[in-house]
Structure formats: structure tokens, C-alpha cells
C-alpha positions as CSV (number, residue, x, y, z in Angstrom):
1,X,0.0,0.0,0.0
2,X,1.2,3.7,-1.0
3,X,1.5,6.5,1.0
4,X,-1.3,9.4,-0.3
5,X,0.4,12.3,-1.0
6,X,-2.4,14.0,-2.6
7,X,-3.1,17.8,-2.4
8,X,-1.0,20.5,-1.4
9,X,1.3,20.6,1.0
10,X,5.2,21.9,1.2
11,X,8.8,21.3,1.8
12,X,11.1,23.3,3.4
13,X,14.5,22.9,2.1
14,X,17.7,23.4,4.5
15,X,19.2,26.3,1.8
16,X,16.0,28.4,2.9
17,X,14.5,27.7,-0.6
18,X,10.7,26.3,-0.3
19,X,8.7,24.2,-2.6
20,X,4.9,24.2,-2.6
21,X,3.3,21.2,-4.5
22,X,-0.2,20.3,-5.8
23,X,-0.4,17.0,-6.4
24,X,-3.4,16.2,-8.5
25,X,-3.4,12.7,-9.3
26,X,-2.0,9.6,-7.6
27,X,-2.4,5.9,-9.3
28,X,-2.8,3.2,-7.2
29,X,0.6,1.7,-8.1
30,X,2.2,5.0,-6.8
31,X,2.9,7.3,-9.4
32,X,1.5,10.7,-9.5
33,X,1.6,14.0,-10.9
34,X,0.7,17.5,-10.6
35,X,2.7,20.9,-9.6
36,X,5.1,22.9,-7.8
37,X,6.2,26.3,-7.0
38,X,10.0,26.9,-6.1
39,X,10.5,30.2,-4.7
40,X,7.3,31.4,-7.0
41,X,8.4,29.7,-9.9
42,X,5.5,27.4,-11.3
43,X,6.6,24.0,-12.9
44,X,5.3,20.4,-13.4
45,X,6.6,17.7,-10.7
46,X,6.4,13.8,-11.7
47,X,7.0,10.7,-9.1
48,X,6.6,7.5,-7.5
49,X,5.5,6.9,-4.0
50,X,5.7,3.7,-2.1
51,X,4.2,2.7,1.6
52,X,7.7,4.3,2.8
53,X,10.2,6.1,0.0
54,X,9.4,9.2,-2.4
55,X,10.9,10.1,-5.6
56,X,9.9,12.7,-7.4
57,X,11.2,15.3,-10.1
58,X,11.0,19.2,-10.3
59,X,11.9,21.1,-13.0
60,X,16.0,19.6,-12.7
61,X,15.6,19.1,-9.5
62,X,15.9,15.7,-8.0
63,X,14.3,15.0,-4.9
64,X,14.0,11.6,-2.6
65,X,13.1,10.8,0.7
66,X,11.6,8.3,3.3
67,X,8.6,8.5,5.5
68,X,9.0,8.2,8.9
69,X,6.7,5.5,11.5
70,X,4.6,8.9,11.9
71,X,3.9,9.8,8.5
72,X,6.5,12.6,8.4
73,X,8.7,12.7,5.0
74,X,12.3,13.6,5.0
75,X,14.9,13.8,2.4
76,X,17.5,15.1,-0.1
77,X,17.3,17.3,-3.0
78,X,20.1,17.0,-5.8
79,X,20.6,19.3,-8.6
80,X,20.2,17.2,-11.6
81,X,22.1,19.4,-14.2
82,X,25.3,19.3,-12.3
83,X,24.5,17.2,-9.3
84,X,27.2,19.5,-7.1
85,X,24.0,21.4,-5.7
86,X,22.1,19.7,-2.8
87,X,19.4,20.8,0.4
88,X,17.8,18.1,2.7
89,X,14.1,19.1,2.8
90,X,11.4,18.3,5.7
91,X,7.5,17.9,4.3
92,X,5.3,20.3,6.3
93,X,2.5,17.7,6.4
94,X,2.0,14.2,7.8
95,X,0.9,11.8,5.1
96,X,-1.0,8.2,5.9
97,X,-1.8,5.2,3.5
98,X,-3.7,5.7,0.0
């Protein structure tokens, strides 16, 4: 079973940079899509989610993380152009099963 990460909620990133996403659709076998705004810059973000891992892409950004016993998501974001850039990130919501 997935975790739902449907709707909007936000990440704060350890460089001070904030993402907002809107995640519109979630399939049962994880994947989902929908948006995100990085410092008020719109763009699409694509993923997969699983019952206790996150991947997802924005814009070149490259962002994974795992869910924690509570439902709180942590992780890393790596610059995927040059990969030298990278912020841990915190989710500001608490996400349960799909």
C-alpha cells in the first residue's frame, strides 16, 4: 500500500528555498503527478511513491526521501544538471496510506 500524497502541501529545504506542490493525481501503483512552486516559480513535478520512500522530479531538481513511522517525510534534494547542488528538505505535512 502507498502513502497518499495528494493535495497540497510543502517542503522546506535546508538552503532556505521552499517548494509548494499540488499533487493532483495519484495511481494506485504509486505514481503521480501534478505541480510545484519553487520560490514562486511554477513548474510540473512527476514521481513515484511507495508505503515508505518518495521520488519525485521538479523542473532539474531531484528530490528523494523516506517517510518516517509517523507519516513525516524527509529527504534530499540534488541538482540534476550538475549534481554539485544539494538541500535536505522536511515535508510540512503528515501523510497516511492511500
Amino acid at each position: 500500500m502507498t502513502m497518499d500524497v495528494r493535495g497540497q502541501w510543502g517542503l522546506g529545504q535546508g538552503n532556505g528555498s521552499t517548494v509548494l506542490l499540488n499533487v493532483r493525481q495519484q495511481d494506485p501503483d504509486g505514481s503521480f503527478g501534478g505541480t510545484a512552486t519553487v520560490d514562486g516559480h511554477a513548474a510540473g513535478v512527476t514521481g513515484k511513491v511507495t508505503d515508505s520512500e518518495i521520488a519525485f522530479q521538479v523542473e532539474h531538481g531531484i528530490y528523494i526521501g523516506r517517510f518516517t513511522f509517523e507519516g513525516r517525510l524527509t529527504g534530499l534534494t540534488v541538482d540534476g544538471q550538475n549534481g554539485h547542488s544539494q538541500a535536505t528538505w522536511l515535508a510540512t505535512e503528515l501523510f497516511g496510506p492511500l
